[in-house]
Legacy VTK file of the C-alpha trace (Angstrom):
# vtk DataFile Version 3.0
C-alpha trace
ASCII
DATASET POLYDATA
POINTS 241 float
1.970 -19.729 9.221
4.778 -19.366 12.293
3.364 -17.076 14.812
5.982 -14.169 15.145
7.060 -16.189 18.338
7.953 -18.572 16.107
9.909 -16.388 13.223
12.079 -15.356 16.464
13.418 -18.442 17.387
13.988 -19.293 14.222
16.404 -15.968 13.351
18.275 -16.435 16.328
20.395 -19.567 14.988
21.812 -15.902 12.981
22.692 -14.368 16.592
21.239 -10.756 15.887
21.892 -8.253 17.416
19.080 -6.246 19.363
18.495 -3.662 16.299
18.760 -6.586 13.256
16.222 -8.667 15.483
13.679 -5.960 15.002
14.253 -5.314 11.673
13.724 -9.157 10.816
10.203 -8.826 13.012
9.202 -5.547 11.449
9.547 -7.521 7.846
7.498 -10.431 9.051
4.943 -8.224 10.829
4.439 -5.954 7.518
4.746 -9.022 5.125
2.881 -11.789 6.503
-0.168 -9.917 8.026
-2.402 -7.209 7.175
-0.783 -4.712 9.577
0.676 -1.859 7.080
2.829 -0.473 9.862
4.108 -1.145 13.621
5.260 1.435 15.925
8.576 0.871 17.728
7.079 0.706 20.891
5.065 -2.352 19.838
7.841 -4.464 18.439
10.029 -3.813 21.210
6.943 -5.200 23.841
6.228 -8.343 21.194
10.397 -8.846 21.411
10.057 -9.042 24.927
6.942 -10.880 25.470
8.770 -13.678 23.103
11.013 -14.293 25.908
14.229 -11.649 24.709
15.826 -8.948 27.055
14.399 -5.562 27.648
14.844 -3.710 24.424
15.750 0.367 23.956
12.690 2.112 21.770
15.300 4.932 21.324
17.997 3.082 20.334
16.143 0.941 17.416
14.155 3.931 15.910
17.452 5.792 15.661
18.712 2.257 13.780
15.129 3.350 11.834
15.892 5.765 11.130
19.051 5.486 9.641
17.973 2.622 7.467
17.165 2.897 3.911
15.300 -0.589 3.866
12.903 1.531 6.632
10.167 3.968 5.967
8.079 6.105 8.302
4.867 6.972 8.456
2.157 8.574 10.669
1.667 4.404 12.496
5.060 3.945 12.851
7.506 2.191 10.615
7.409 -0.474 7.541
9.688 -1.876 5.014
10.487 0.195 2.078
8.935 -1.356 -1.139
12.022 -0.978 -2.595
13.324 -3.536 -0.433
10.806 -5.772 0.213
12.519 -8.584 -2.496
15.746 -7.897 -0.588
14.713 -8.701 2.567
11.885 -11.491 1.554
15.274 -13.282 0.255
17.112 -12.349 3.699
14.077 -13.831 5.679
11.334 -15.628 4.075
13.863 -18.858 4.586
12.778 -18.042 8.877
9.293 -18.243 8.060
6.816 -20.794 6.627
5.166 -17.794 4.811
5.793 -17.875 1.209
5.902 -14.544 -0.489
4.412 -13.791 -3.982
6.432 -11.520 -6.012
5.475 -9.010 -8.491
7.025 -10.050 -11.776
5.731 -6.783 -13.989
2.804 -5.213 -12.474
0.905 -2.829 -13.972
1.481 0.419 -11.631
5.181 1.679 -10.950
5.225 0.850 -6.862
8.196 3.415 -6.450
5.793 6.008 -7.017
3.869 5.355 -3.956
7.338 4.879 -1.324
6.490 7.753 0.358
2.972 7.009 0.621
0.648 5.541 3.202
0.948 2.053 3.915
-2.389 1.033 3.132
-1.941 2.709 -0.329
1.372 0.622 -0.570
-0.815 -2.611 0.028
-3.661 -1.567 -2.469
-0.706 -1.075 -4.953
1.019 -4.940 -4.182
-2.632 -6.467 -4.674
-2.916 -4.490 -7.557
0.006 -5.920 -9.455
0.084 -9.473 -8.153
-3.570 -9.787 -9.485
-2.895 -8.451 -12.808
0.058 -10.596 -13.057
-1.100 -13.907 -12.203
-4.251 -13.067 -14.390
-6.871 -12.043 -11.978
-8.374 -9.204 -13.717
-11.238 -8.288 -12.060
-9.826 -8.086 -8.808
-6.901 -5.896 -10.823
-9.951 -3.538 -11.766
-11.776 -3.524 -8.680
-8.616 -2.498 -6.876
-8.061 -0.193 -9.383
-11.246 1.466 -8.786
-10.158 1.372 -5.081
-6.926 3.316 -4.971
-8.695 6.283 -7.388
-10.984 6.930 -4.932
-8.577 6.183 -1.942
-6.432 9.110 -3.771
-8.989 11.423 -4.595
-9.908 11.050 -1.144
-6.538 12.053 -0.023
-6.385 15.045 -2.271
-9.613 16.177 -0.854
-8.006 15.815 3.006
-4.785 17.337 2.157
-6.505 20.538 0.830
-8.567 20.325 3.353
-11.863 19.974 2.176
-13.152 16.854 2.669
-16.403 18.012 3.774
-17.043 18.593 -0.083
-16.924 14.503 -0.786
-19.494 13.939 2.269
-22.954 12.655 2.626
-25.120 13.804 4.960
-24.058 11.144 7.445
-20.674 12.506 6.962
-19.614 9.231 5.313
-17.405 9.824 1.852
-19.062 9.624 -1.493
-18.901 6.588 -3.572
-16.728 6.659 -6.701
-19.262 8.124 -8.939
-20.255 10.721 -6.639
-16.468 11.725 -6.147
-16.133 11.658 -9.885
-18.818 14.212 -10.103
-17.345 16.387 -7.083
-13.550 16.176 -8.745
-14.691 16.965 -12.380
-16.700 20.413 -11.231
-14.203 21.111 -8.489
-12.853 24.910 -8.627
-9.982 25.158 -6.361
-7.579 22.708 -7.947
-7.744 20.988 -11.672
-7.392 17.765 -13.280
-5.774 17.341 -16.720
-8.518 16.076 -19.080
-5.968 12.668 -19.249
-6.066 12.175 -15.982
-9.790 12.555 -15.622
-10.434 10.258 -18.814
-8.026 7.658 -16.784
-10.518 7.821 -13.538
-13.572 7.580 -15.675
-12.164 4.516 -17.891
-10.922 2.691 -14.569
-14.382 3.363 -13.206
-16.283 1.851 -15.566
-13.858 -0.838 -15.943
-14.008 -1.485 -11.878
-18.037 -1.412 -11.540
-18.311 -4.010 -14.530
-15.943 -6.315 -12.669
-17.326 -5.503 -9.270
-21.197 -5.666 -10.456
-21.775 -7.437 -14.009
-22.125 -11.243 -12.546
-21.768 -11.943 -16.590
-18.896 -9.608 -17.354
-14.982 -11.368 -16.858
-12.387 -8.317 -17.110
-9.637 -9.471 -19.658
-5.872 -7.905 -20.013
-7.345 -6.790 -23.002
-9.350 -4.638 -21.552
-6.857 -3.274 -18.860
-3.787 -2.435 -21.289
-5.874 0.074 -23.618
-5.729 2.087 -20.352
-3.428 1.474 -18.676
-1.728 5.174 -19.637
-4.682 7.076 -18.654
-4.632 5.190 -15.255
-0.820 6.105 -14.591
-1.858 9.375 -15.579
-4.460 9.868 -13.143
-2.521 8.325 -9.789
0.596 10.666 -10.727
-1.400 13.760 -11.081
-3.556 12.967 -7.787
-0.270 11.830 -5.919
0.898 15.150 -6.563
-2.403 17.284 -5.419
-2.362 15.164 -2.458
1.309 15.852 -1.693
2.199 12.058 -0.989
5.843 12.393 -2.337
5.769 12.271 -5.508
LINES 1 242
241 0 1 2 3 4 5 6 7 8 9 10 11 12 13 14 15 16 17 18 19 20 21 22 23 24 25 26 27 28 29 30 31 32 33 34 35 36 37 38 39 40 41 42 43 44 45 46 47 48 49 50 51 52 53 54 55 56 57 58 59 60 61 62 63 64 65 66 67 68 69 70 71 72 73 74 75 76 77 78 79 80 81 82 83 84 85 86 87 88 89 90 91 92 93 94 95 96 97 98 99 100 101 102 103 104 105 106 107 108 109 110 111 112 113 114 115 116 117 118 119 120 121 122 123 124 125 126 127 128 129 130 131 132 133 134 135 136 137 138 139 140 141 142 143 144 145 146 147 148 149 150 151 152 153 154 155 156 157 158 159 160 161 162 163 164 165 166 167 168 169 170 171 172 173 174 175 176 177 178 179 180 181 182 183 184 185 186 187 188 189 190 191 192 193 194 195 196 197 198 199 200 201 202 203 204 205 206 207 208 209 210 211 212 213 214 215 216 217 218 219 220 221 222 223 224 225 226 227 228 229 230 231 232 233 234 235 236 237 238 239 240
């Protein structure tokens, strides 16, 4: 893979200006690497340390801003998932990384544009392994994002202390399933809890039966009760739904 150095030189033969320049880096920083996010601040000092002018941090996060390709977030900024096929088009031909679309998927990925970026990134491995057949890495990752979400329901309400161990470490998923499905201050619809119990099963076979090979067949029968489930805990953890 180019180093970022690299994806530079190659965009300039476009002559960008200062703003498009850090949009094009932002994409390949969020896109090629497992950084979620990048603050301005950063990809104005990697600009510069590739050899460019002295770049304004003001000026490009009010071009941020502005942008509806752009999303913010607590780390700083990353490409809306809404754009991401856009853009890969715009820039993937800069860059000898070659992106792997989602063709179907089996979650809805605008429902999580608002979201963290790390949730956005559970979601994209989530779909690319259920459509190019790997379906126990679908489920495991499944399993993942329920108890990243319940997680973030439990922080948002502000009781997270509830879903800790004694070493103040969070409870694993079937010790959150427990906490969730006697919890008093906030409800889940018996759907949505039948979705996190079927996914959790579903998840520990893949992650733990060395003799057990998830099939699609046994991710479409519920696949509802999982949608149900990540809309009703994107909701109690306010994450813009």
């Amino acid at each position: 893979m180019h180093t970022y150095k690299q994806f530079l030189f190659n965009y300039e033969k476009e002559s960008p200006q200062n703003l498009d320049r850090a949009i094009a880096l932002l994409w390949f920083i969020t896109t090629t690497t497992d950084e979620p996010s990048i603050s301005v601040s950063d990809l104005c000092k990697m600009i510069e340390e590739a050899g460019f002018s002295k770049q304004n941090p003001t000026r490009i996060t009010h071009g941020f801003n502005k942008s509806r390709k752009i999303v913010k977030n607590k780390s700083g900024f990353r490409i809306s998932p809404s754009s991401i096929d856009e853009l890969n088009n715009i820039y993937s031909n800069y860059s000898s990384h070659t992106s792997i679309k989602v063709i179907n998927g089996l979650i809805d990925s605008d429902l999580f544009i608002r979201t963290r970026g790390y949730i956005v990134k559970i979601v994209e491995q989530i779909n690319l392994s259920f459509d190019y057949g790997l379906y126990d890495c679908c489920a495991v990752m499944c399993r993942r994002l329920l108890e990243t979400l319940i997680i973030e329901v439990y922080e948002h309400k502000d009781l997270q202390s509830e879903i800790k161990d004694s070493d103040n470490n969070y409870l694993m998923f079937s010790g959150l399933l427990i906490k969730i499905e006697n919890q008093t201050h906030f409800h889940l619809a018996r759907n949505a809890l039948k979705g996190l119990k079927d996914f959790k099963t579903l998840g520990d076979l893949s992650a733990h039966n060395r003799r057990f090979n998830a099939r699609i067949t046994d991710i479409k029968p519920i696949q509802e009760g999982l949608r149900i489930a990540i809309e009703e805990l994107l909701h109690l953890a306010n994450l813009g739904i």
